[in-house]
C-alpha positions in Angstrom: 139.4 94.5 92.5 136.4 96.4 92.0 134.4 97.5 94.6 130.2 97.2 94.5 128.8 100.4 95.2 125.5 99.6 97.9 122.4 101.7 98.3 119.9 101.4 100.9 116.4 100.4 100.4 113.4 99.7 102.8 111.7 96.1 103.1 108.7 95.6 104.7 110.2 98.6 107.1 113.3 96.9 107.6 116.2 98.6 105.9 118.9 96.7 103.9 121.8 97.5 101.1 122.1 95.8 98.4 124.6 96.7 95.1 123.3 99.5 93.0 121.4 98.9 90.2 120.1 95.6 91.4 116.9 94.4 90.0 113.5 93.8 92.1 113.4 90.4 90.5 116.9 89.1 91.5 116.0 90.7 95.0 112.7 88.8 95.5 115.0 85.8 94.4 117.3 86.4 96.7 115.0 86.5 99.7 113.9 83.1 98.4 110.2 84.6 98.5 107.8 82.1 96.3 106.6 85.0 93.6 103.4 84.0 93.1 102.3 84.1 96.4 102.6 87.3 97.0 102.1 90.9 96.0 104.5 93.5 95.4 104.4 97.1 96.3 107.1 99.7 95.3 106.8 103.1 96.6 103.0 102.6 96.5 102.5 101.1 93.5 102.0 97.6 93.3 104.1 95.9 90.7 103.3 93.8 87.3 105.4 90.4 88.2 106.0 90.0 84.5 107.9 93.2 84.5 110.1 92.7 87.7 113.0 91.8 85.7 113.1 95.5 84.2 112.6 97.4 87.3 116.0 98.8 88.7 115.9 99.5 92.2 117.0 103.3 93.4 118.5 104.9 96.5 115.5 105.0 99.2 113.1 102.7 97.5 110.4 101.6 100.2 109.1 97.6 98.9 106.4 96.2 100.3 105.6 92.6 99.9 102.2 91.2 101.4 101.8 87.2 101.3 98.8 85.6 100.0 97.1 83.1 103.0 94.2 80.8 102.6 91.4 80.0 104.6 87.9 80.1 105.3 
């Protein structure tokens, strides 16, 4: 059996591991987050959503995600 090597990343301040080489998109999936609701920052910069697929996430990575609320 082969055994997942896990990294640690930040969310929102909170930190997590998740398996190395993960992708941001499968991530924001996993969370069950509704993309286009919100925007997406990693390491300060704020992410293209039609690129998240390509982006590999790295040891130490610090993700911000900031929902999207309505009003008036």
């Amino acid at each position: 059996m082969k055994k997942i090597k896990k990294i640690k990343i930040k969310i929102n301040g909170k930190e997590r591991q998740i398996a190395e080489n993960s992708k941001i998109d499968k991530l924001i999936n996993e969370l069950k987050i509704p993309i286009k609701k919100v925007a997406i920052e990693l390491n300060q910069t704020i992410l293209n959503k039609k690129k998240l697929h390509k982006i590999k996430l790295k040891k130490n990575d610090k993700i911000e995600i900031v929902h999207f609320i309505g009003g008036g």
